[in-house]
C-alpha positions in Angstrom: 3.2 19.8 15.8 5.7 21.9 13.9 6.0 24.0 17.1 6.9 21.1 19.4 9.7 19.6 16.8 11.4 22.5 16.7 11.7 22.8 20.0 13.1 19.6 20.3 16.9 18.6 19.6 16.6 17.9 15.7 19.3 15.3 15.0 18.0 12.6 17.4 14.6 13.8 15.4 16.0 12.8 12.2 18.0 10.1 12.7 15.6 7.8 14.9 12.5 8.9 16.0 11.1 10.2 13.0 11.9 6.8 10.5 10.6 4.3 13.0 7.5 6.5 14.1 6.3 7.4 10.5 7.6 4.6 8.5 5.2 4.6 5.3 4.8 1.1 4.9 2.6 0.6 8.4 1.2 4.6 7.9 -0.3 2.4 4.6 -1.6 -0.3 6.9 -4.3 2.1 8.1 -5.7 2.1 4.5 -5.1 -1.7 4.5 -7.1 -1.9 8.0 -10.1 0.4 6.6 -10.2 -1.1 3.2 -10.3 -4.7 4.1 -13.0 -3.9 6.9 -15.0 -2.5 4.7 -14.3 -4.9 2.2 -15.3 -7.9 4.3 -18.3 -6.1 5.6 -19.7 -5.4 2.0 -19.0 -9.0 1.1 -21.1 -10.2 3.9 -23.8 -7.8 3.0 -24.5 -8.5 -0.4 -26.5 -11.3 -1.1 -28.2 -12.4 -4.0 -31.4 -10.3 -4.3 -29.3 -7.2 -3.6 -29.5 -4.4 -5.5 -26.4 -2.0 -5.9 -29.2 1.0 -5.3 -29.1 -0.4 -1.9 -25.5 -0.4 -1.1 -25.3 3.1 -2.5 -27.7 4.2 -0.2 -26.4 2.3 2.8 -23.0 4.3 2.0 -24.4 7.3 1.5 -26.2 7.7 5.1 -23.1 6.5 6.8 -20.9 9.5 5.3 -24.3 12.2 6.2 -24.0 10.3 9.6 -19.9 11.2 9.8 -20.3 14.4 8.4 -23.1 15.4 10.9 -20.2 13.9 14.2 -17.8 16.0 12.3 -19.9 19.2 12.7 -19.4 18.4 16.4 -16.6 17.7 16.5 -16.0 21.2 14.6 -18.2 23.2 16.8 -15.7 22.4 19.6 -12.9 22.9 18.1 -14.1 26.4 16.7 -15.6 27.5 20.6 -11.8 26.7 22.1 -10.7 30.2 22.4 -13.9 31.6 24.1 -13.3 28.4 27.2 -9.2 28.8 27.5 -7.0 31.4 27.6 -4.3 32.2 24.9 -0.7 30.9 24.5 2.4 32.2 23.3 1.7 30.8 20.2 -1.9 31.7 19.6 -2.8 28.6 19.1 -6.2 28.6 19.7 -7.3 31.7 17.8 -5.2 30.3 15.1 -7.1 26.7 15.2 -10.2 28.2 15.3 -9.6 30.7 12.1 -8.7 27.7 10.4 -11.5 26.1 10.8 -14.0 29.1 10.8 -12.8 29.9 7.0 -12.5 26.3 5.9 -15.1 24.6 7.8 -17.0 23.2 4.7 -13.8 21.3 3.8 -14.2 19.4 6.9 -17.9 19.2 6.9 -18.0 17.4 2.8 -15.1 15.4 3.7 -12.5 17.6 1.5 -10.0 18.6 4.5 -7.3 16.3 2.9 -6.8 18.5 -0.2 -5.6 21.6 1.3 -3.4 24.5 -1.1 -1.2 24.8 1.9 -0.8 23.5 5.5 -2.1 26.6 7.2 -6.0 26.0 5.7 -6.2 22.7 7.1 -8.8 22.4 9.6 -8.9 19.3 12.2 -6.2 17.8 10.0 -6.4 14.1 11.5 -9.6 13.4 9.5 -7.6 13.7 6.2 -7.3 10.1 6.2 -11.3 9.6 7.0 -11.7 12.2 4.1 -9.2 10.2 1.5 -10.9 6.9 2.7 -14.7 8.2 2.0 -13.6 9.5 -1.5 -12.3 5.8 -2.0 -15.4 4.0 -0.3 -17.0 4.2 -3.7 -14.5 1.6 -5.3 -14.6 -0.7 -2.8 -18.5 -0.9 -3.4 -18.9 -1.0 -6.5 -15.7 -3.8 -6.6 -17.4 -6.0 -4.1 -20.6 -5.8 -6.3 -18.7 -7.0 -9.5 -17.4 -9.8 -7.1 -20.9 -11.0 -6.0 -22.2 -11.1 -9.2 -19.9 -11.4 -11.8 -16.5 -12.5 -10.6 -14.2 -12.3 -13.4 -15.1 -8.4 -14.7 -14.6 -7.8 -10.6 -11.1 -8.9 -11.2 -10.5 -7.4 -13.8 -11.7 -4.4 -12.9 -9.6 -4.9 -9.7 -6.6 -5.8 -11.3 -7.0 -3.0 -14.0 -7.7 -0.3 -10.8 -4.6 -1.8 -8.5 -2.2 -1.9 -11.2 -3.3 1.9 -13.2 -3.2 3.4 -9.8 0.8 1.9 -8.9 1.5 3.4 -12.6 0.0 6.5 -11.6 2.3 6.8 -8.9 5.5 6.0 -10.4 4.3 8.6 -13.4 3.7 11.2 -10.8 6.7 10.9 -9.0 9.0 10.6 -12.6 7.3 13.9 -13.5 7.6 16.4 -10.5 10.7 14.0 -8.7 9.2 14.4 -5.0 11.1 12.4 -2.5 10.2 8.9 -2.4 9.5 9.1 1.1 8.2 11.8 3.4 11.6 12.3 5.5 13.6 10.7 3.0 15.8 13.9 2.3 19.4 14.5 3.1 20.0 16.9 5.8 18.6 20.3 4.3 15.4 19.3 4.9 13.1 22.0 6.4 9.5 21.3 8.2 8.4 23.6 5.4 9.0 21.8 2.4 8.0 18.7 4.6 4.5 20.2 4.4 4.7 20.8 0.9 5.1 17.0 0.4 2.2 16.3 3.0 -0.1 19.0 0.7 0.9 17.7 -2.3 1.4 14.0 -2.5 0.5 12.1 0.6 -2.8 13.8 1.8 -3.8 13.3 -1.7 -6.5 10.9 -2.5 -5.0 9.0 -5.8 -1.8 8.6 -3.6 -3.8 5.7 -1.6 -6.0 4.0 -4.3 -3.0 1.3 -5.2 -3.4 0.2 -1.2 -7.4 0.7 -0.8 -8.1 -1.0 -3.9 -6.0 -3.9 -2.8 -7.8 -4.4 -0.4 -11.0 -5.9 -2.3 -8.8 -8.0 -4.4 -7.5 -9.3 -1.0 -10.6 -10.2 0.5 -11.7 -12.0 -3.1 -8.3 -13.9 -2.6 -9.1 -14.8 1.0 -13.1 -15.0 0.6 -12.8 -17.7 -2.4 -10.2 -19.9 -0.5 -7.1 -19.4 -3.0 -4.4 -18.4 0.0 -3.5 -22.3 0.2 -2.7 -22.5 -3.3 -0.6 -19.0 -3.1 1.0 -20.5 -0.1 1.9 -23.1 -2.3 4.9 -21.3 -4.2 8.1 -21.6 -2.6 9.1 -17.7 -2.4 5.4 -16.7 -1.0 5.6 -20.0 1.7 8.7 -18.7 3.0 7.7 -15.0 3.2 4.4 -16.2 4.9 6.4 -18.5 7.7 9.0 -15.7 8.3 6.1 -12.9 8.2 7.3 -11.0 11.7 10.8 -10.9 10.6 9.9 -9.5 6.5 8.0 -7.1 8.2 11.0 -5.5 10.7 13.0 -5.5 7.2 10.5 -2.6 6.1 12.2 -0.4 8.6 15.4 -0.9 6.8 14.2 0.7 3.6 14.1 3.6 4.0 17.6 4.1 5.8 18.9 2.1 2.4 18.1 4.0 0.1 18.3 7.3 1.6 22.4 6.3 1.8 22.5 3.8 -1.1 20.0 4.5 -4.0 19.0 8.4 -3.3 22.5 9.5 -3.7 22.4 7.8 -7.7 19.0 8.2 -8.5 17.7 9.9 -11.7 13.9 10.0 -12.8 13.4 6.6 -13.6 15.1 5.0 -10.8 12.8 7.2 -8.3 10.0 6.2 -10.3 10.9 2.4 -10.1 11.7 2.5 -6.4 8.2 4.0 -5.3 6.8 1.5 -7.4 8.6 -1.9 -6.0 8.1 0.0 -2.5 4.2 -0.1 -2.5 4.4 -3.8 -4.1 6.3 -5.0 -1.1 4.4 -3.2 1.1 1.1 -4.7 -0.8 2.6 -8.5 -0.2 3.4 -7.7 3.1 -0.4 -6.9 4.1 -2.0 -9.5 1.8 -0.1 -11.9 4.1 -1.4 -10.5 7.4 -4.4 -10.7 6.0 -4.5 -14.0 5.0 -3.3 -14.9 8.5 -6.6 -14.2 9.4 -8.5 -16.3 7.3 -5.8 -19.5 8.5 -7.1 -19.0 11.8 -10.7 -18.7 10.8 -10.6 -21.8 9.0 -8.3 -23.9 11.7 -11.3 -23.2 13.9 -13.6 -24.1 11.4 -12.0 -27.6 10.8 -12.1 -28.0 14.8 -15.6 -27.7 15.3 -16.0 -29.9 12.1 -13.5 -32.9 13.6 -15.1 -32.2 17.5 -19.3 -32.9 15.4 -17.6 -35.6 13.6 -16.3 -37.0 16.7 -19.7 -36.6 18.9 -21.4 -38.2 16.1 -19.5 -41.6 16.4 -18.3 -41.4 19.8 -22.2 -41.6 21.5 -21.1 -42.6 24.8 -18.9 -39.3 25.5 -19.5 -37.0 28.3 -22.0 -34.6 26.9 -21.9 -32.9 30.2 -18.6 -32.6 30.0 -18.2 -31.1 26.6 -21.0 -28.5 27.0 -18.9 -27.2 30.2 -16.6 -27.0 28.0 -18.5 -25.0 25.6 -19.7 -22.5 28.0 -16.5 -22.3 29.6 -14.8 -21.2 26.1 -18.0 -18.8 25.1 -17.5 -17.0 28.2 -13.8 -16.5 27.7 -14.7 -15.7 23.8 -17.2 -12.9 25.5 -15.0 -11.6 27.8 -12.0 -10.7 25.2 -15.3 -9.4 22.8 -16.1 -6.8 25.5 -12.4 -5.9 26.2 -11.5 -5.3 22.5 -15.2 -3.4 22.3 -14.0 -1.4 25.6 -10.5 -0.2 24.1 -12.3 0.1 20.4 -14.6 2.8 21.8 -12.1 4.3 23.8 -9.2 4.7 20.5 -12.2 5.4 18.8 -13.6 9.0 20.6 -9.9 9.3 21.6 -8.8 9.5 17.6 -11.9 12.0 17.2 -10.8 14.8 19.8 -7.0 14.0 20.0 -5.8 17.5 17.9 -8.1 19.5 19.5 -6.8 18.1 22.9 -3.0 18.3 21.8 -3.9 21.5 20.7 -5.1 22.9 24.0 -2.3 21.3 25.7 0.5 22.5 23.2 -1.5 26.0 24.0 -0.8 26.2 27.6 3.3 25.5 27.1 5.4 28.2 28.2 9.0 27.0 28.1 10.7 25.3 24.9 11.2 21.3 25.1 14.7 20.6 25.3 15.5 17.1 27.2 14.4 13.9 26.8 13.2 14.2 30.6 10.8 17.2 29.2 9.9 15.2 26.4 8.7 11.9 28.3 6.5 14.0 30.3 5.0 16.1 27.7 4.2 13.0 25.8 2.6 11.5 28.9 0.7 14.2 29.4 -0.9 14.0 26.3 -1.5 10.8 26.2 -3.4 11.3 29.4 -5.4 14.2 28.6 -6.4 12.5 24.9 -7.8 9.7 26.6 -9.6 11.3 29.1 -11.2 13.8 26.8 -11.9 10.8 24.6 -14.1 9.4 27.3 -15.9 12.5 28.0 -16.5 12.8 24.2 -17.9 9.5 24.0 -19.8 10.0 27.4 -21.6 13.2 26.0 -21.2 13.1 22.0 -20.3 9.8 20.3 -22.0 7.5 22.3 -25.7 9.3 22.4 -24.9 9.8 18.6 -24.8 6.8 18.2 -27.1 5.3 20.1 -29.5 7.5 18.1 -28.4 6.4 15.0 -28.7 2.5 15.7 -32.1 3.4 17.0 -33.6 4.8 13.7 -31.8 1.5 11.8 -34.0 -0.4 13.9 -36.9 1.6 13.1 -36.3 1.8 9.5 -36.5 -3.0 9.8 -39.5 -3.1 11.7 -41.5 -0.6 8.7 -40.3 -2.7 5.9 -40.8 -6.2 8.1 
């Protein structure tokens, strides 16, 4: 990626690709995504009679069932050079040394603490690597939850807020920049890296966000969003939701020209603090968006039984139709979303060994926008495409395997 950005004219780079295309504050929302997922999955799992031995288990066959895709995934990547021909750049060979030296990083789930850029090995799993690490919290939070509610927050609160601390401490100490292009115009690719290596890929650099993430789902789970919609500064961030979140973008353009040129210690420190507490409002509020329209459904259904019950004479005919008609619909958006889930899915899994193969067979420096457009429809062809064929051949028989033991494993203890 290095390669193909400095090939490219560097000041439209700088000054608007780069802040609109990694903006921290939706980079974060992945974490939010994974967290709350898993978060909302635990919650429905654990019931009454179960035991926390059992959701450690449970966890710790899903990460031996990702570690074993990896070592596909791996295996492919490795094998490159022998199947295409080298570049000017030696890509391959050099992808595959990577990996061939560090390949038990990738393997344990350890590729996203690297010493330098150069021994990172399929480098887009870092954030499945930090997330794992963290999937231990989220458990043992949801637990507390389930069965004892106020040590869960606690707990939660105590994690969320030592792990923002953390942050601002770490940032006082070693005065990184607050954000990852946030530098004036000296900036090189290599000390870039250096702030990729040592603060972002990090796992403690996330926990404020994951962490979050249970405490939103108690918020959400336990009905209190009406009440927090209920103070005048949260009510109006929630109604004007779309446009707080294009403000985000503006951020980091303010205080690269208004704060950064001022800043001391403390100020960095405060700044990267109040940053990840916006950016933690911001998400709790999509979130909770979710659970409006999960309950406006619920009311629906409740008002359309209430009405059935003292409206006798009403076209049952008629409202079963209706039924089927919106189950079908409900079905047919199901299978899309499932569709263009797989496909991201396989696609995410292969996409830097694809880009890499791609990137391998380039001969001539990108210097246009015209050469630019192309190349990046290119690869977004050619990542799809192998995305299929690695869900076709790999992910999906994996899979499929997988689900088939699960089943196995119910029908014993049945």
């Amino acid at each position: 990626m290095a390669i193909l950005l400095k090939s490219f004219p560097r000041a439209p780079i700088k000054d608007w690709f780069v802040p609109f295309i990694f903006g921290d504050w939706y980079l974060e929302g992945l974490f939010t995504y994974t967290g709350f997922a898993r978060s909302m999955e635990l919650w429905k799992k654990v019931g009454p009679t179960t035991r926390f031995s059992q959701l450690i288990v449970s966890t710790l066959t899903k990460l031996f069932s990702l570690s074993l895709l990896l070592l596909f995934i791996l295996i492919i990547h490795v094998n490159l050079p022998l199947v295409f021909s080298s570049g000017p750049y030696n890509l391959l060979e050099r992808e595959s040394n990577q990996c061939l030296n560090n390949f038990w990083q990738t393997i344990f789930l350890q590729n996203n603490h690297p010493k330098d850029i150069d021994n990172l090995c399929l480098i887009h799993f870092w954030s499945v690597s930090a997330e794992t690490q963290l999937l231990l919290v989220i458990v043992i939070l949801v637990f507390l939850y389930k069965r004892y509610p106020k040590i869960g927050l606690t707990c939660n609160l105590i994690t969320s807020i030592t792990s923002l601390l953390y942050i601002g401490y770490f940032y006082y100490n070693y005065q990184y920049p607050a954000h990852i292009f946030s530098a004036g115009d000296d900036e090189s690719f290599s000390s870039i890296e250096n702030f990729a290596t040592s603060v972002y890929l990090s796992t403690m650099s996330h926990l404020w966000m994951y962490s979050s993430t249970a405490l939103f789902t108690y918020l959400i789970m336990n009905d209190y969003v009406p009440t927090i919609n209920k103070i005048p500064i949260c009510k109006k961030i929630n109604e004007n939701l779309v446009a707080f979140g294009f403000s985000l973008f503006l951020i980091q353009p303010i205080y690269h020209n208004l704060i950064q040129p001022y800043q001391n210690q403390l100020i960095l420190a405060i700044y990267v603090v109040v940053f990840r507490v916006i950016c933690l409002i911001f998400w709790f509020f999509v979130a909770s968006r979710n659970s409006d329209k999960s309950n406006q459904v619920s009311a629906e259904n409740i008002e359309k039984n209430g009405f059935l019950k003292q409206n006798e004479s009403t076209n049952h005919q008629e409202i079963n139709q209706k039924k089927s008609i919106d189950l079908e619909k409900e079905e047919k958006q199901l299978k899309f979303y499932s569709i263009v889930a797989t496909i991201l899915k396989s696609t995410y899994c292969v996409h830097v060994t694809v880009i890499t193969i791609i990137l391998n067979s380039l001969r001539h420096q990108i210097v246009t926008f015209g050469d630019m457009f192309t190349f990046v429809l290119l690869q977004l062809t050619t990542c799809i495409i192998g995305g299929l064929l690695f869900h076709f051949f790999i992910l999906g028989p994996f899979t499929s395997i997988f689900v088939s033991m699960k089943k196995e494993k119910k029908i014993k203890t049945n």
